[in-house]
N, C-alpha and C positions, 0 to 999 in steps of 0.2 A: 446574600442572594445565591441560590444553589444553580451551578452553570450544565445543565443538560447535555450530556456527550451522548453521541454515536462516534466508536470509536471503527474507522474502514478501514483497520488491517489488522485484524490480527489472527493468530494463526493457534491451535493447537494437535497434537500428535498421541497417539495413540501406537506404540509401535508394534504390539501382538495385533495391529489390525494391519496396521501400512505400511507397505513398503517405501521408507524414505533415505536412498544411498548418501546423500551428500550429510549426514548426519554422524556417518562413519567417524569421521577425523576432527568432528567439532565435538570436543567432550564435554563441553560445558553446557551442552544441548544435547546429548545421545542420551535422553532417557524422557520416557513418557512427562508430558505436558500436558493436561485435562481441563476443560474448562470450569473446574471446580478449583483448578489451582488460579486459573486465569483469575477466578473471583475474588479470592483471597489474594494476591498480589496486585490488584488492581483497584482494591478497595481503599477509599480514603483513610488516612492514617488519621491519628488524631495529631499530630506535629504539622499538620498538611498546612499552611494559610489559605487553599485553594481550594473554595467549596465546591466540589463538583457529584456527578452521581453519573455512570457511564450507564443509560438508560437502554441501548441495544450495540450489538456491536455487528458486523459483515467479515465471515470469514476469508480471507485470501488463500487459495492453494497452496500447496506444500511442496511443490514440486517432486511429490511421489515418482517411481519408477511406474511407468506408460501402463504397466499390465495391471495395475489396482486404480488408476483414475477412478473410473466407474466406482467403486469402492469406498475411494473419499467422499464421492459424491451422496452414495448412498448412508455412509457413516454419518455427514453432516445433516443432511435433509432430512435424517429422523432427530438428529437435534435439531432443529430450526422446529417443526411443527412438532415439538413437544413445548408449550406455553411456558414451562418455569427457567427456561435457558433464555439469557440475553441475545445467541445470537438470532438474528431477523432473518438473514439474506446470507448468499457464497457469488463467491469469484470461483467459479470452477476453471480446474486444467483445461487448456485445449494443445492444439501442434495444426497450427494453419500451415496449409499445405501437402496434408498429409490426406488419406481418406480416412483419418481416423476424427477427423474435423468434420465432417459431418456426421457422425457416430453422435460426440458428445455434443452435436447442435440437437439432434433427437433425444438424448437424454435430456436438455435443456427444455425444450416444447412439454414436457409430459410433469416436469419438475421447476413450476415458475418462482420458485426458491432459490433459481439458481437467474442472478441478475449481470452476470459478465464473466470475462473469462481473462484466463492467463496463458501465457506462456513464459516461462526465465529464461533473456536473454543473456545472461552476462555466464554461462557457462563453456564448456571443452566442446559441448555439440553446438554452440551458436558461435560461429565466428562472426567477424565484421562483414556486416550488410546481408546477412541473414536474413533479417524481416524486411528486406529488399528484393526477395524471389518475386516473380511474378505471380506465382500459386500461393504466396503467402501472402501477397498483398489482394490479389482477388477474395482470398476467404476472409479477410477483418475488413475490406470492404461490404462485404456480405452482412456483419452484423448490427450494419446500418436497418437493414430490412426487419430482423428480428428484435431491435430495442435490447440490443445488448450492446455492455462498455468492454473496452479492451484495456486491462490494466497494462503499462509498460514498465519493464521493471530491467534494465538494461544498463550496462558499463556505461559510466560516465565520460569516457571518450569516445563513444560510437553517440551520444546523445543527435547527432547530427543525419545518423541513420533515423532514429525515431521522426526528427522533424520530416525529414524525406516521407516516410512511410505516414505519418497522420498528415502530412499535404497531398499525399496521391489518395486517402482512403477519408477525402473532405468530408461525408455525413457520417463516420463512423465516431462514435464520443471515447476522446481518450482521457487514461487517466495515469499521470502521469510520477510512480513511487517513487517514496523516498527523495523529495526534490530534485529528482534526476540523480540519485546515491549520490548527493553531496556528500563532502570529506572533511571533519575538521583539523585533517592530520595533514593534506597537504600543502606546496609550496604557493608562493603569492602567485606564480604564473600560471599558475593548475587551475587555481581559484579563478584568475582571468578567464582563462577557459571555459572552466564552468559556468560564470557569468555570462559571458556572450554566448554560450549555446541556451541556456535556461532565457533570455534574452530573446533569443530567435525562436525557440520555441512556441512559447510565450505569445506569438505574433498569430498563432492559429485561436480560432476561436474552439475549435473543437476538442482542448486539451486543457484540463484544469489540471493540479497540484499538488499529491498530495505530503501533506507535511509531516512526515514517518520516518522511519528508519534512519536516519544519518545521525542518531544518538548514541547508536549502539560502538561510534567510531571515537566514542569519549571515553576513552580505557585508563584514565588515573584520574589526581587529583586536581590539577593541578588547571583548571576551566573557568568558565565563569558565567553567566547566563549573556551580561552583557556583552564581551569578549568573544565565545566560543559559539552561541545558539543563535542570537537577536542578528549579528550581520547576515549569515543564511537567509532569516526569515525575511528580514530588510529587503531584500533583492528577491525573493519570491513574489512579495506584496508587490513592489514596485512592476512588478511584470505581469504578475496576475491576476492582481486585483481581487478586491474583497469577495467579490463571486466565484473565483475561481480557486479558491484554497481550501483543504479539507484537512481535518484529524485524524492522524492513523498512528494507532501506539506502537506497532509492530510488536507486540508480546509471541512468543518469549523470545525472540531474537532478540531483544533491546535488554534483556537482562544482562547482555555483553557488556553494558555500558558499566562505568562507575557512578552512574547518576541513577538513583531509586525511581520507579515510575514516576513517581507523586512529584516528586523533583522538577522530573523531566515535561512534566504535565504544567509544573507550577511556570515554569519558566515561560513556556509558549503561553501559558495566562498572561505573564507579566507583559510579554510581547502584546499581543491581542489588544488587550486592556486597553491600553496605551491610544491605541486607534478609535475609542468606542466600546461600548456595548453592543451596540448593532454589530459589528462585523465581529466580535467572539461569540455571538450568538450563529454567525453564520461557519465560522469555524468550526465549530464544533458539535453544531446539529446542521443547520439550514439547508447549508452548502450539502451537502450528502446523503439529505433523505432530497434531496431535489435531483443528483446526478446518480443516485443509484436505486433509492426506492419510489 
């Protein structure tokens, strides 16, 4: 049986088009990324056990430099309504708090392609409790009104900020990356930590999961699916529940990892499975044409 994916993060770059600075010092990412490459490394190998077919995908922002947002916007929205590209939908940039926030809410009205938004908190311009200003917390309370998601993509020891900010902005729908950038690299007490904030989290209804990124923290050999991926997933499931988990591959960030997409793919199957049919069906499609399309 072939497992139908929408995959809700991934991301690619174009750099004669976008200005993207934090790409400076990552070498293994400083160079054009195409969604023609995305196809080609995302396509089932034939060594794969894992019969899947990534049926559309939702692009996530890039975190471009402020003066091309608009830009990315425009780049990706002529891919999206061009029919033979997978992606469906974007996560546009935004900067809640700023008047540039409602800038890109009018590019969103006029561009229904574009189905939530972002901001990266885990940077040198967001300190701790950033998305705690007042002006920041009125404008993603705002996109309650608009039926737009606010993806949360934020340091895993500020996670406590996040719960703060999706308890004060109750009808705004979060969504919450990379399992809260879970870590497989660190110590057993970090992990506790993680746990109880993912935990507390967890406890709003207005914040699902999604299950991305924290692959790319798998940098040698020496892993195991049981070991290394399944206890993360364990404690997501037990917090969020079969409705509230999604697939996001993060490409090409995740080529950081020493684990091959398909790998990486295969494992969170192995997980899934485990629980049902029904709930890798909702991993992997349900759950995400339901919270973002």
């Amino acid at each position: 049986m072939t497992t139908k994916i929408i995959d809700t993060h991934q991301h690619f770059w174009d750099l004669a088009k976008l200005d993207v600075p934090w790409l400076s010092p990552v070498e293994a990412l400083n160079r054009n990324f195409l969604i023609s490459d995305y196809v080609l490394a995302t396509n089932k190998p034939e060594d794969c056990d894992f019969d899947y077919q990534i049926e559309k995908t939702i692009y996530i922002e890039i975190d471009v430099a402020k003066s091309t947002i608009k830009k990315e916007v425009d780049v990706v929205v002529d891919l999206i309504r061009d029919p033979s590209n997978l992606i469906c939908a974007m996560v546009a940039a935004t900067r809640p708090g700023e008047a540039f926030f409602g800038e890109i809410l009018d590019v969103a009205q006029s561009n229904p392609e574009i189905v939530g938004f972002r901001q990266v908190l885990h940077t040198d311009m967001t300190p701790k409790g950033f998305c705690l200003q007042p002006e920041f917390l009125e404008d993603i309370s705002h996109l309650s009104h608009c039926n737009k998601t606010f993806d949360i993509c934020i340091r895993r020891e500020e996670l406590a900020d996040a719960t703060a900010m999706a308890r004060h902005c109750e009808n705004t729908q979060f969504v919450l990356d990379h399992c809260g950038n879970a870590d497989t690299r660190i110590s057993k007490s970090e992990m506790a930590k993680w746990q109880e904030d993912i935990e507390l989290i967890s406890e709003l209804d207005n914040v699902v999961c999604k299950v991305s990124g924290f692959v790319w923290t798998i940098q040698n050999q020496s892993w195991s699916t049981q070991d290394t991926i399944h206890p993360i997933l364990d404690h997501v499931l037990d917090c969020f529940g079969e409705d509230r988990l999604l697939f996001g591959g993060d490409w090409p960030v995740c080529t950081l990892s020493s684990i091959p997409f398909s790998k990486w793919l295969e494992s969170i199957h192995q997980f899934a499975i485990k629980h049902g049919q029904e709930f890798c069906d909702k991993l992997f499609y349900a759950n995400a044409e339901r919270i973002y399309l």
